[in-house]
LOKEPA-387718 format. One record per residue: residue in three letters; x, z, y of N, C-alpha, C, O, CB in turn. Coordinates in pm, whole numbers, plus 50000, padded with zeros to 5 digits. Each point is the difference from the previous one (the first is absolute). Glycine has a CB too. Layout:
N
ALAXZYXZYXZYXZYXZY;...
//
This chain:
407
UNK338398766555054499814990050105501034988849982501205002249982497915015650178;UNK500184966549848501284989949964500244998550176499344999850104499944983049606;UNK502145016450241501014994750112499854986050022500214992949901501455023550041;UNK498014977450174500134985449994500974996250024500735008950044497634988049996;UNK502264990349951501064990050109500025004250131500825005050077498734974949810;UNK499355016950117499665002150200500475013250060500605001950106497024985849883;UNK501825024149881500535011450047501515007650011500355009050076497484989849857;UNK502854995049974501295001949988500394993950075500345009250075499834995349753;UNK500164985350233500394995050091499915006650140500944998450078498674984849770;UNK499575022450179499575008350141501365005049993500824995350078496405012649936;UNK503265004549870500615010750014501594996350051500475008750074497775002649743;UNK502374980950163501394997450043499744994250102501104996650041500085002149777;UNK497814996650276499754990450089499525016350097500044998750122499184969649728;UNK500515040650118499885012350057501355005550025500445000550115497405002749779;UNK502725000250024501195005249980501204994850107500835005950069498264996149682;UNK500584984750229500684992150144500005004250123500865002050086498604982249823;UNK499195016950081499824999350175500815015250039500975002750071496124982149955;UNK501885024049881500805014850030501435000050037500525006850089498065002349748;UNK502084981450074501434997949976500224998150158500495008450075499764980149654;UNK499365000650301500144993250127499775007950096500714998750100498764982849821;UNK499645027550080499025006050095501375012250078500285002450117496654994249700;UNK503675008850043500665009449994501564996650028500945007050037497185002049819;UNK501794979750116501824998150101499584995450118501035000550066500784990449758;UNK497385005250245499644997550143500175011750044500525002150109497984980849882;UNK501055027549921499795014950129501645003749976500825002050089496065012749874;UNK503334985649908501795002250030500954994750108500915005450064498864994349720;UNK499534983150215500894993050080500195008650169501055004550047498064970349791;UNK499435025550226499875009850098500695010349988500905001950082497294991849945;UNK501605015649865500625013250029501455000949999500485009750059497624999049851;UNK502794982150028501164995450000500474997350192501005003450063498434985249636;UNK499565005450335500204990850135500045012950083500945001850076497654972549889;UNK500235036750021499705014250101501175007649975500665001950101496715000849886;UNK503195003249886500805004549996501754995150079500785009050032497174996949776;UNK502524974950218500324999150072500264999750065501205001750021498554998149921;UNK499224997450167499415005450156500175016150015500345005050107497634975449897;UNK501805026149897500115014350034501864999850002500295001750119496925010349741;UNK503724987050081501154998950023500684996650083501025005850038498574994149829;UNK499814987450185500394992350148499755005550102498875004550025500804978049902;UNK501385018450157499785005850117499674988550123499565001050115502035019349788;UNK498874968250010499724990250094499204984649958500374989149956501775024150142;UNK496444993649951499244989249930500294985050035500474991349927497825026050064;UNK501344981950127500334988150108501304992449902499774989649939499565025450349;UNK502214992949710500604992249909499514996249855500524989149978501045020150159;UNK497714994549757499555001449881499224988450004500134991949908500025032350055;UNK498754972950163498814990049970501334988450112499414989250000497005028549969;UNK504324981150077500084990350020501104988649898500044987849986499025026050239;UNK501724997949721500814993449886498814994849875499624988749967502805029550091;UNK497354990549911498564995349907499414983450061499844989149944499195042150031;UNK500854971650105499024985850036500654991450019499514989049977498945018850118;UNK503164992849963500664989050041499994992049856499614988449984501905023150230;UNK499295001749634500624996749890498684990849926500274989849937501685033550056;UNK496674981450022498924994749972499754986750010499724992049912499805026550132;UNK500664979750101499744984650082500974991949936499814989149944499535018250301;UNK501844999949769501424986949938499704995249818500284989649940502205026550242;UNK496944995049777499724996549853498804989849998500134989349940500705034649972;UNK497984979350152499174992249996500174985450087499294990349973499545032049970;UNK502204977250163500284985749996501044992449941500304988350021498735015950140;UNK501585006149746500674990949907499434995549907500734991449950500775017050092;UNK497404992649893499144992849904499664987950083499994990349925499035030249939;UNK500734976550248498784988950080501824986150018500124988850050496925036050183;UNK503944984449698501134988350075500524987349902499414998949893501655022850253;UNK499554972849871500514988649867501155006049925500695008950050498794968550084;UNK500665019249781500785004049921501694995850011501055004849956496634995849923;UNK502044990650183501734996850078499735005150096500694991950063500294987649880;UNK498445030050173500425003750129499965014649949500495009050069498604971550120;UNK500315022149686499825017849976501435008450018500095011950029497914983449774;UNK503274993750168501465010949980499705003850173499595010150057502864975849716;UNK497845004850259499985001250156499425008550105500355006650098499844975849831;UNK498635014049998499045014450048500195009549940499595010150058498804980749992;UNK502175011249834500245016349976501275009250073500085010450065498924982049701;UNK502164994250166501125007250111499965002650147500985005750050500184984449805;UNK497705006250233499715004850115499265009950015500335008250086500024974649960;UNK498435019349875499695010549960500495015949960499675011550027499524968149953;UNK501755013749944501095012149963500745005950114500035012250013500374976849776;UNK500285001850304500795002150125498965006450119500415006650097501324971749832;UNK496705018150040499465007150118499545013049969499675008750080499714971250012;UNK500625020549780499725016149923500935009950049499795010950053499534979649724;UNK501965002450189501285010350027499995000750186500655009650042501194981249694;UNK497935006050302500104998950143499035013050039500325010450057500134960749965;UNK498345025049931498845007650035500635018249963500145009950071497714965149856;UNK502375022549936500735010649916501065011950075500075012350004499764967049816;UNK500935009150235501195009150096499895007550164500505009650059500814972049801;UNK497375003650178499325007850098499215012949977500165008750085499844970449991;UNK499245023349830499295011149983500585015749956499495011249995499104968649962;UNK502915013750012500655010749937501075006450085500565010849983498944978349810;UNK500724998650342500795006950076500105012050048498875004950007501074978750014;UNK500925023950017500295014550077499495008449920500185011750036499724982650188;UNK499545004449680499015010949897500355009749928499215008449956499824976750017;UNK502685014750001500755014149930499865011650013500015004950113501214985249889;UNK498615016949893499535014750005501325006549956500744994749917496555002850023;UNK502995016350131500595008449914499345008549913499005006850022502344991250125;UNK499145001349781499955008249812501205005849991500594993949911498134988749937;UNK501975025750195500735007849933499575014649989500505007049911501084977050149;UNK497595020750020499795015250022498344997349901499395010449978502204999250336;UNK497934980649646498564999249940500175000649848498945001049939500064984350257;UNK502125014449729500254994149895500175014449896499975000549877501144974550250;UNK499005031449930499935016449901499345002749927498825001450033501615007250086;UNK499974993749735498615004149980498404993349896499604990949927501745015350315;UNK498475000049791498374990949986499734995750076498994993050001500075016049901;UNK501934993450234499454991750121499614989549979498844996350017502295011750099;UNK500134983049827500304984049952498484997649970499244994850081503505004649791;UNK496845005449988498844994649953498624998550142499474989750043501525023049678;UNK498844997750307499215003250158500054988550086499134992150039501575031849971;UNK500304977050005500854985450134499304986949943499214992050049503865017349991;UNK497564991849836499894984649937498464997350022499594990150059502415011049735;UNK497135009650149498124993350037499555003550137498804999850027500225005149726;UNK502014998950347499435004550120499504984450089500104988549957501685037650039;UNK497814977250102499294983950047501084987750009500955001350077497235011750087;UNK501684975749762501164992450036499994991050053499434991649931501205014249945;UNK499904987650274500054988650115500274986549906501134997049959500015019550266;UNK498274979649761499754981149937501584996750035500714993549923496204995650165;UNK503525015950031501194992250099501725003749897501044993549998497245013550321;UNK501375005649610500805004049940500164993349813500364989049959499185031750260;UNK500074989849719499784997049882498924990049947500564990349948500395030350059;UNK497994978649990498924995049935500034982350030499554991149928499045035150100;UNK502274972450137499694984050029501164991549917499814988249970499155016350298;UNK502145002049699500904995149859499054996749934499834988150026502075025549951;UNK497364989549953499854999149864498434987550023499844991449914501505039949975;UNK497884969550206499294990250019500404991650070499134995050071499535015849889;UNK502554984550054500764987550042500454998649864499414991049941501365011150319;UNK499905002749687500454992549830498764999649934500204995949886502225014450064;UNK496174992550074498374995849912500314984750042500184989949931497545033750108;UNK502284979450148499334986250040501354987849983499844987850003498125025650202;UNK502594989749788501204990749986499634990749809499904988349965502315034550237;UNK497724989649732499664992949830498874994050029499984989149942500855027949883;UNK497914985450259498664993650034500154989750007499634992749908499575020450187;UNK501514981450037500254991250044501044986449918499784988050006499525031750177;UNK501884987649743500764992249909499084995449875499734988649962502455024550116;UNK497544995849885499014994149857498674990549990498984999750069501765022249875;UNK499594971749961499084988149936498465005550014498914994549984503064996849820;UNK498425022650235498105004649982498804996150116500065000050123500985022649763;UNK497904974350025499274997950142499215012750054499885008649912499794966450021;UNK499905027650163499825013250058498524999450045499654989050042502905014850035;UNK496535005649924498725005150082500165008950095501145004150020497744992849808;UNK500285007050233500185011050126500105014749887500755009449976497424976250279;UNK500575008949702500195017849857501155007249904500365011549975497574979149980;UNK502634988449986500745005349923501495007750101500645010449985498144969949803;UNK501315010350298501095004050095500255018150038500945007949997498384965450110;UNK498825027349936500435012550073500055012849839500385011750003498064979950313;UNK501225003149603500575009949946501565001949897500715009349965496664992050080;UNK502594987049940501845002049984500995006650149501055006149983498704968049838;UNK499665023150315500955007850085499805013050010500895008250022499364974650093;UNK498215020549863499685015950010500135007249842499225009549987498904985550235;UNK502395003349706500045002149873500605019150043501145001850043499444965549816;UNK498845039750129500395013650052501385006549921500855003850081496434999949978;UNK502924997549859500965008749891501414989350016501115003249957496665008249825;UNK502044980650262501664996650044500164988150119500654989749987500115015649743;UNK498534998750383499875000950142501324996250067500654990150034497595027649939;UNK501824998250028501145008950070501594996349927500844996550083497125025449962;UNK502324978349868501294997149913500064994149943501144995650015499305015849981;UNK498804980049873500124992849923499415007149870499175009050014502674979550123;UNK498485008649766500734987449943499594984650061498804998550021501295016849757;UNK500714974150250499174989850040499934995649919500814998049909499404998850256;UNK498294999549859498974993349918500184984249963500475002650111498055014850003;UNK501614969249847499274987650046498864999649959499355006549918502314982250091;UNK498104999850082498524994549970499655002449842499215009449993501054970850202;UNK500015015149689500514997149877499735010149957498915001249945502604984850076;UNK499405025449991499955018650017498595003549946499585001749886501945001950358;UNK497664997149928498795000850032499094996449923499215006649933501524992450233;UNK499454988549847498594986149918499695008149842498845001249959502514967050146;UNK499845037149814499745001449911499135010049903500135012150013501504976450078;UNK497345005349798499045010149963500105017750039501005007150017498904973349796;UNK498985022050190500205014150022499965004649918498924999049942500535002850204;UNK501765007849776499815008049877498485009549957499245006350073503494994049984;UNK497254997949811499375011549948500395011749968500755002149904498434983950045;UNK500255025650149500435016149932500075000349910498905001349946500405009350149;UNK501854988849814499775005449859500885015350022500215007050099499624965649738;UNK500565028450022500665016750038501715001150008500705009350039497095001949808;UNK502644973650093501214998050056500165000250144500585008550069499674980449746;UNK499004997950230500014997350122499435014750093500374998250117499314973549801;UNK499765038550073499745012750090501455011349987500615007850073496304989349874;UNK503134997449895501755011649961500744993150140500465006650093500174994649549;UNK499354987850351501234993750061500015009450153500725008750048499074962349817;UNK498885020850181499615008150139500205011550007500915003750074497664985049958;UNK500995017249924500405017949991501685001650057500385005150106497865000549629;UNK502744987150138500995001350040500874996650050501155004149987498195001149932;UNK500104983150175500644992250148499695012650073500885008650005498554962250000;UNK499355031650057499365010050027501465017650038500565006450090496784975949715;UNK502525016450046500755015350012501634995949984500715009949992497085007149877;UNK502624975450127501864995149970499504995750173501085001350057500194984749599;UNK498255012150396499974996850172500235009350092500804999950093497744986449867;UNK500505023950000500355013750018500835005950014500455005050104498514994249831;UNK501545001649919501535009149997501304991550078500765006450072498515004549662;UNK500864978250251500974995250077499975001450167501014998850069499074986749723;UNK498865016650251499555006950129500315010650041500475002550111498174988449858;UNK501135016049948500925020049953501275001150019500605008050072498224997249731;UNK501794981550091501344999150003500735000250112500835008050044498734982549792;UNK499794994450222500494992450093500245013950157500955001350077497524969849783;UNK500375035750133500315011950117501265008049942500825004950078496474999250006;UNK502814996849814501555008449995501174999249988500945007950009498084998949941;UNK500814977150016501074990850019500524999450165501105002950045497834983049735;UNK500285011150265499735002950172501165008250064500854996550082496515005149884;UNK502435010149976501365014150035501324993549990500955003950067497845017649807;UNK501284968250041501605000649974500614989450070501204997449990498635011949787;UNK499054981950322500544989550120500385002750123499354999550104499424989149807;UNK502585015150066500405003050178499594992450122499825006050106502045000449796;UNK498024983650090499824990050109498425001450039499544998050112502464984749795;UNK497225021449970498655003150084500005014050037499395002650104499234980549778;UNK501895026050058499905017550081501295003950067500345011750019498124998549791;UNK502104981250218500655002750091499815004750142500835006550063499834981449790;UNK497855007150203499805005150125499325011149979499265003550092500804977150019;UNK499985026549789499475014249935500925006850078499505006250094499684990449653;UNK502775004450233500575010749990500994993050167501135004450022498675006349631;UNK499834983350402500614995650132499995007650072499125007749963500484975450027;UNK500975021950131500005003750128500684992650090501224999649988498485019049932;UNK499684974650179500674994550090500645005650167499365006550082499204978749754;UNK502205012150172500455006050091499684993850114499704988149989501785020149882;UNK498474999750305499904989150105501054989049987501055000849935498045016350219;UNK500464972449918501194989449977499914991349920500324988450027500875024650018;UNK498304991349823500424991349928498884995049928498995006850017503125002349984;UNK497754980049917498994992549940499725005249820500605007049918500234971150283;UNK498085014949801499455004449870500834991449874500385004949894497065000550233;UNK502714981349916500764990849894501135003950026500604993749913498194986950064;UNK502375027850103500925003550009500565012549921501174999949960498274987450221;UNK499615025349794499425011049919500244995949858500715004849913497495001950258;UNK500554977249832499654999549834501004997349911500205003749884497844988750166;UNK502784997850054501674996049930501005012749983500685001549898499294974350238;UNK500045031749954500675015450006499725008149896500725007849938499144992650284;UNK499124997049766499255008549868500294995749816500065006449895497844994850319;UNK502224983149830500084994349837501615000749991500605003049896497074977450079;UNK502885016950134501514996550001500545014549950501195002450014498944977750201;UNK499025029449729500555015349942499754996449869501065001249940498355017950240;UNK499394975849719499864995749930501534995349881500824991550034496865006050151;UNK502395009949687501104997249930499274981849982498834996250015502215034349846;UNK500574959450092499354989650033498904998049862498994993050003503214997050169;UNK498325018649702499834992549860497765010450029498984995149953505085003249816;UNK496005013350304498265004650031499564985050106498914995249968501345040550050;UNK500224959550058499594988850083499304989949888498914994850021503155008550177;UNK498674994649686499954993149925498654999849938499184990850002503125011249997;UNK497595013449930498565006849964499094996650051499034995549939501695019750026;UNK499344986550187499044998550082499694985149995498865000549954501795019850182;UNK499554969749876499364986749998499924996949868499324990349969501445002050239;UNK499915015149691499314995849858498455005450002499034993849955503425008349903;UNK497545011050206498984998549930498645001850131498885005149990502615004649747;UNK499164984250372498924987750073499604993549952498824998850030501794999550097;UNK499924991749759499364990149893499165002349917499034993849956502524999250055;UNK499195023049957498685005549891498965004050066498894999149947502425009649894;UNK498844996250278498375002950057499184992050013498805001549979501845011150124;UNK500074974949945499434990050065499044991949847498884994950014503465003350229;UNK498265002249650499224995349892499445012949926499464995749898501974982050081;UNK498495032650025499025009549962498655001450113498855002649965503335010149906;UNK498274985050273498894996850076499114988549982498775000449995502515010450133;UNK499554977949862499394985050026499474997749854498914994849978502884994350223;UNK498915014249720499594997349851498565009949961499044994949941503874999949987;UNK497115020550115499145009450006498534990850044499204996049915502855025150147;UNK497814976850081499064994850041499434989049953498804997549999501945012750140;UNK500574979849803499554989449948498904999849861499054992549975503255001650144;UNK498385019349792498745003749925498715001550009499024994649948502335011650012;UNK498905005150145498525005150021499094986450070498775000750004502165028050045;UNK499674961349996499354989550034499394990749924499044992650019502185011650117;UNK499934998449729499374987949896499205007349904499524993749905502494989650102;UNK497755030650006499325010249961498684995950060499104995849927502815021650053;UNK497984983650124498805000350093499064986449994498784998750010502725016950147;UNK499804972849817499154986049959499485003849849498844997449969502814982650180;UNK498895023749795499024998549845499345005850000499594999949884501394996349990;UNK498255013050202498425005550012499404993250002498904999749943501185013650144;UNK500734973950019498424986850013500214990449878499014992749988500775003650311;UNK501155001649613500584994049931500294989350047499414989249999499895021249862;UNK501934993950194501134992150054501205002649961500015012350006498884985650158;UNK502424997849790501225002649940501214990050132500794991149967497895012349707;UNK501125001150451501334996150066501404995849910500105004749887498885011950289;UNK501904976049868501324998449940500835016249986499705010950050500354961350069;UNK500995023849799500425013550028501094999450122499964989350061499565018049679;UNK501415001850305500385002950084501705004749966501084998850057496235004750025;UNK502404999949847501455008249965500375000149811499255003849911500105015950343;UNK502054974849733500255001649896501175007749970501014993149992497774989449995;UNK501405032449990501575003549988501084994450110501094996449954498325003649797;UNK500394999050378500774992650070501525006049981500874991850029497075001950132;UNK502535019249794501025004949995501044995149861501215001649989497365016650163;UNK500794977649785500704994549873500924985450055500824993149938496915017249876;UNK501794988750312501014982950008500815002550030500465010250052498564974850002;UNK501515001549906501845000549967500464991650122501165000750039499054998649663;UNK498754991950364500624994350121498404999450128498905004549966503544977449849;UNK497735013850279499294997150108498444989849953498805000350029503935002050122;UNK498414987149742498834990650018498515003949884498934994150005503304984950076;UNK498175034049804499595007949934499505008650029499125005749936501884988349984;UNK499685010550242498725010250087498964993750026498955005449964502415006650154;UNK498584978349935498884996250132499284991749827498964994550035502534999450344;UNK498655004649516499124998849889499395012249986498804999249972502434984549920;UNK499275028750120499145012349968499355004850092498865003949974502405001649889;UNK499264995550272499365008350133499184991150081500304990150067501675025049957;UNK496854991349952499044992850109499994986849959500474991550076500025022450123;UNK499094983349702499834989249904498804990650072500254988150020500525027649748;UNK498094989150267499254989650064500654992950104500024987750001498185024449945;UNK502544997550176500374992650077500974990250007500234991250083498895023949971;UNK501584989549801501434988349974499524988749966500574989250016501045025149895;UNK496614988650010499964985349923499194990050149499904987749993499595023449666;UNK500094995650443499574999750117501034990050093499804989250056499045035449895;UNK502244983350039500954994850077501034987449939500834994150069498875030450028;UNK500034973049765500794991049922498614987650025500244988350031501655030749756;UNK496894985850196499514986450023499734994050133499814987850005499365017249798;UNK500795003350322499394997350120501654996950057500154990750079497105026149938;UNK503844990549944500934998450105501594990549893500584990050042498195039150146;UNK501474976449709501284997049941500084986349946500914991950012499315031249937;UNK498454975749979499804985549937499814989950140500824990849998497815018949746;UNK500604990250357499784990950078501424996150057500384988450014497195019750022;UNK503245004649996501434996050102501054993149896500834992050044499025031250140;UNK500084980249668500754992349946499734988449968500784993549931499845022350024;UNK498514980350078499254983849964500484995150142500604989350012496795014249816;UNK502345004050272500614991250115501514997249990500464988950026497805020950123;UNK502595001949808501075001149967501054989349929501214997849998497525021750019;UNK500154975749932500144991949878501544999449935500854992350044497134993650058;UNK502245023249788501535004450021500235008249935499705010650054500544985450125;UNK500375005849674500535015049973500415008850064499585011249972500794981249904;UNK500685006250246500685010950041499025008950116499915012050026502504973649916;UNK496714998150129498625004750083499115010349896499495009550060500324964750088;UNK500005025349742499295006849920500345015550006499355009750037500474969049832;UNK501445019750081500875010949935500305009150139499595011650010501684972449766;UNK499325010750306500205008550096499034998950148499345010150028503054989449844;UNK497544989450216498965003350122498725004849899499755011750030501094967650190;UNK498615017949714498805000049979499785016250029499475006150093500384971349738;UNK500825026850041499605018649956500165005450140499055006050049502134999049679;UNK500264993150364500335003650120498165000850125499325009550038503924976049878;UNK496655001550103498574997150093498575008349922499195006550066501884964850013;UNK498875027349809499305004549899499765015750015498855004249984502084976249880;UNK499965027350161500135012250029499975004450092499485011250007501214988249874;UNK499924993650251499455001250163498874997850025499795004950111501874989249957;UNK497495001549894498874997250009499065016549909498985006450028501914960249992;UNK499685033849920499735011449912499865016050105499105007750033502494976449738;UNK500095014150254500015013150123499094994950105499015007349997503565001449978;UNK497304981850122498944993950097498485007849924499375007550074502204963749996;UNK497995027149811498975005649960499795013050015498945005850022501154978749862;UNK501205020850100499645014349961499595008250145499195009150012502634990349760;UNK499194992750355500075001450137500854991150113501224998449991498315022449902;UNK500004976050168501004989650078500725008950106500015000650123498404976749853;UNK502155028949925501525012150072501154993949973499874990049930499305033450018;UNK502194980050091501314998049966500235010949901501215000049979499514989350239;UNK498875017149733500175011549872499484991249887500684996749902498815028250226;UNK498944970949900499694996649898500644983349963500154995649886497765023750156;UNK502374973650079500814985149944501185002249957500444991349924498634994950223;UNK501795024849884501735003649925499395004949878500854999749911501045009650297;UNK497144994749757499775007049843499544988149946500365000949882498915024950147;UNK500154963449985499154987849988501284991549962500134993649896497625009750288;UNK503314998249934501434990749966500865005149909501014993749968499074999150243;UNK499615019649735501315005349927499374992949829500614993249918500295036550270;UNK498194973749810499274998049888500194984249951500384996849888497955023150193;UNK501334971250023500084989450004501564993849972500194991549913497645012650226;UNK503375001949955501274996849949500275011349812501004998249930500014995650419;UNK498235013349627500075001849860499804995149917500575000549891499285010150159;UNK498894980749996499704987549859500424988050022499814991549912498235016750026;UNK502644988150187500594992850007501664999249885500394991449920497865010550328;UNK502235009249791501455004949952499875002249824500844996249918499745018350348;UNK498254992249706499324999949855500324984749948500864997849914496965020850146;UNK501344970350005499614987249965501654992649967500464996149892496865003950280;UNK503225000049947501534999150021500615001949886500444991249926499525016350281;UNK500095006649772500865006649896499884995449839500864998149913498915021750257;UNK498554979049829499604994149895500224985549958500294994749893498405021950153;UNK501124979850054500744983249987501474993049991500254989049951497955011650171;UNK502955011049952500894995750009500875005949884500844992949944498585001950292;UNK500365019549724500775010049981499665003749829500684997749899499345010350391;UNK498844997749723499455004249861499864991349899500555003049895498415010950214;UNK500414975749897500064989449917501174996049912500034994549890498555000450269;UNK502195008549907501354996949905500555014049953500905002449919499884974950220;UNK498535030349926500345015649891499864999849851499024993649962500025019350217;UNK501784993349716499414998249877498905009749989499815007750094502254983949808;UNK497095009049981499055011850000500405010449933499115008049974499274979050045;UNK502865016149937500785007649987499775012650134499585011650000501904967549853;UNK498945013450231500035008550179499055002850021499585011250027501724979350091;UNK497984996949870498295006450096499125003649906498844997650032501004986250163;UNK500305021049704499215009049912500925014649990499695010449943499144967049907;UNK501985020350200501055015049990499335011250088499504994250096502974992049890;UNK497295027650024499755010950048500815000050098499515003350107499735006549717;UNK501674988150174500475002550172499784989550098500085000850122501725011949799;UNK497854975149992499894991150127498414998649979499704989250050502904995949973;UNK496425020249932498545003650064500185011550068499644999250117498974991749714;UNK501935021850127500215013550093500424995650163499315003750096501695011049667;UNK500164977450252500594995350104498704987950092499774998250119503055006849720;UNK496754990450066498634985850080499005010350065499564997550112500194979149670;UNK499765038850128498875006150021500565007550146499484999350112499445003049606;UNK502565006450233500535005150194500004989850107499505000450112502275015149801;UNK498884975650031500234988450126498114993850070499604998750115503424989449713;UNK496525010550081498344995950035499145011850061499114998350083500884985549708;UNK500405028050158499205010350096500825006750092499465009850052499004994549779;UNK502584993550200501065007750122499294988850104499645005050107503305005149765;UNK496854977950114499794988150127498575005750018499685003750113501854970349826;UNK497515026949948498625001350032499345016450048498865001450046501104976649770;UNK501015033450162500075011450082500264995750110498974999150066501615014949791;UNK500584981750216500744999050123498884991950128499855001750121502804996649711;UNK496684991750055498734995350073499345009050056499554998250113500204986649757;UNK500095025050072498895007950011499485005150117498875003350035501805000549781;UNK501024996150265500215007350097499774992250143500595004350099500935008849737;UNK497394972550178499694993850084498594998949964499244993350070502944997449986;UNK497315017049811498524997649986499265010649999498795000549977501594982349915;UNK500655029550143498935014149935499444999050156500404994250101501095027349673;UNK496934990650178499625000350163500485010250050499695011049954498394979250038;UNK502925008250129500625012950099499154999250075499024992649989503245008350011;UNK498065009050121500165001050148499754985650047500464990949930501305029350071;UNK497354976250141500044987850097501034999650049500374988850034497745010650017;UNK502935014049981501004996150025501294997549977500984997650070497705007449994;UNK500984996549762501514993849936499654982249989499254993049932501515033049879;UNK500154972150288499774983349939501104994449916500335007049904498454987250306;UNK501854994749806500654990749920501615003849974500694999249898497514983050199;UNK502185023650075501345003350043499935014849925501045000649934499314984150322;UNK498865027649725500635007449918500124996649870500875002849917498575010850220;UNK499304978449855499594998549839501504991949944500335004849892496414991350135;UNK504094994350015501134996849980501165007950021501154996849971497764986550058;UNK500735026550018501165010550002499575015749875500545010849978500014979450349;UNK498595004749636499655009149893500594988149845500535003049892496805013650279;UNK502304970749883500705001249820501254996350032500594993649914497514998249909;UNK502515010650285501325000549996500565011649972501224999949984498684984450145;UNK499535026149861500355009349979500135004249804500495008149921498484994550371;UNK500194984749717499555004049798501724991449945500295000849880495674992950073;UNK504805000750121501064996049975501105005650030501024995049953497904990750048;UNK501225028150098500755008650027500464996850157501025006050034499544997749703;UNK498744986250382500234996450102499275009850076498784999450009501744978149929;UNK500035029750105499435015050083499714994350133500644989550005500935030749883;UNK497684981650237500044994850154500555011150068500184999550121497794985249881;
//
């Protein structure tokens, strides 16, 4: 039988539609699976529609009034953002055992908590970028299911780009995002055991009279100081065998549809200073936060030292503000922030005239790597999740304690 023109042509013009046919139903099932997570729809469809509307009337605007309209945009996002998230803290310390963790983590999750982060940094890149937007393409970059909830964040850019072909690299790969996601999940629960500050309300007894944050300090203040130490080291390590764990299985979960998210994590433990962390940890959100927040304030700044130091400082408050608009999470937001500040400092004033004699020497990287992770442990201890009722005042009397200041 001869093949015509006419007929060959049908077949990729078939193939399409299927194509098409078949990420529409994804797009949905992406969107249901959402909704099934959310506990709170009402918040879900109204952020959705607001972030929608602002994108779609930023195309209809001029091109000299667009900054204008975005940076208001941006400011009514965050507004909306902090309203929805108010009063919303959960305790996690007695949930975290275990396989619990894993359990917890897919158990139903409130938009108000976790999930509305991460579709405020969609709609925020929506809204900043050169892209022009549809109702379709929109709703499915916000409902994009496999990194929702945590990330990796995506941009527009991210997204837009071809969808891979299964080959057998590309399924090896998956496989073993997949299963390295896993095991760090395994890990991450047994890592768990060795954080006093979260099982601590394991081995408490309180007495009449007296309070629970009064106990928890009673309790650590027994603590030798150099095990105190242990303990928020390897808060850090949980915290990136958890966050890094999930982050796999997420970018695992996008290359089914063939999708390849950014990555997330690079060796964050190998840095030698602060400004070398926040390059490795949680990498989307740094490159997130360098374009939406660090670059804009230093242009206002207009200013090396505005650069070098307010910038990283605001840059990072804004950062803790993300994570929660607590006083735990803005002192962990500020410490970080006076780190790359003091980094930037140091680097500018100090090192530069070091020979490389020194700063290629083993003791003075050994000494950069303690000094850079003693500050970024000590953090730790305003970001892990306790008790509702440890707030700011123990949490400062706990890393006073990591310095030998007993109460």
């Amino acid at each position: 039988m001869m093949i015509t023109a006419k007929s060959t042509l049908r077949v990729p013009a078939l193939f399409s539609l299927k194509s098409k046919l078949m990420g529409t139903i994804w797009d949905f099932a992406h969107f249901g699976f959402v909704c099934y997570l959310s506990s709170n729809l009402k918040s879900l469809g109204f952020f959705f529609t607001l972030s929608l509307s602002l994108c779609l009337l930023k195309q209809s605007i001029s091109e000299r009034q667009r900054v204008a309209f975005q940076i208001g945009s941006v400011f009514l996002l965050t507004a909306v953002l902090f309203r929805l998230r108010a009063a919303t803290y959960f305790d996690v310390s007695t949930s975290l055992s275990g396989f619990g963790l894993l359990v917890n983590k897919f158990a139903t999750v409130d938009l108000r908590t976790l999930g509305i982060s991460y579709c405020y940094l969609r709609s925020v890149y929506a809204i900043t970028t050169r892209q022009s937007w549809t109702i379709l393409s929109f709703f499915r970059y916000f409902f994009f299911a496999p990194t929702f909830m945590s990330g990796p964040i995506m941009t527009p850019e991210d997204f837009e780009l071809p969808r891979a072909i299964h080959s057998r690299a590309w399924n090896q790969d998956t496989a073993y995002r997949l299963a390295i996601g896993s095991l760090k999940l395994i890990a991450a629960s047994l890592v768990l055991t060795s954080i006093p500050l979260v099982y601590a309300k394991t081995f408490l007894i309180i007495p009449n009279g007296s309070t629970y944050p009064d106990q928890f300090l009673y309790y650590l203040a027994g603590w030798p100081l150099a095990l105190l130490w242990v303990g928020v080291f390897f808060s850090g390590l949980w915290l990136f065998l958890n966050f890094s764990g999930f982050s796999d299985l997420y970018i695992g979960a996008s290359m089914l549809f063939g999708i390849k998210p950014p990555e997330n994590f690079d060796r964050p433990f190998r840095s030698r200073s602060i400004t070398e962390f926040w390059q490795r940890w949680h990498m989307s959100l740094g490159v997130w936060l360098r374009t939406q927040c660090f670059k804009p304030i230093a242009i206002l700044g207009n200013g090396v030292w505005a650069t070098r130091l307010i910038a990283p400082l605001l840059t990072m408050l804004v950062c803790g503000a993300w994570h929660g608009a607590t006083t735990s999470f803005l002192t962990w937001g500020a410490m970080h922030g006076v780190g790359l500040s003091a980094h930037a400092a140091w680097s500018s004033l100090v090192r530069v005239h070091l020979p490389e004699t020194v700063t290629s020497h083993l003791a003075y990287r050994l000494f950069s790597w303690i000094i850079t992770h003693s500050w970024i442990a000590m953090s730790w201890v305003f970001f892990l999740p306790l008790d509702n009722q440890i707030g700011l005042f123990t949490r400062l009397h706990i890393a006073a304690l990591l310095v030998g200041i007993k109460p």
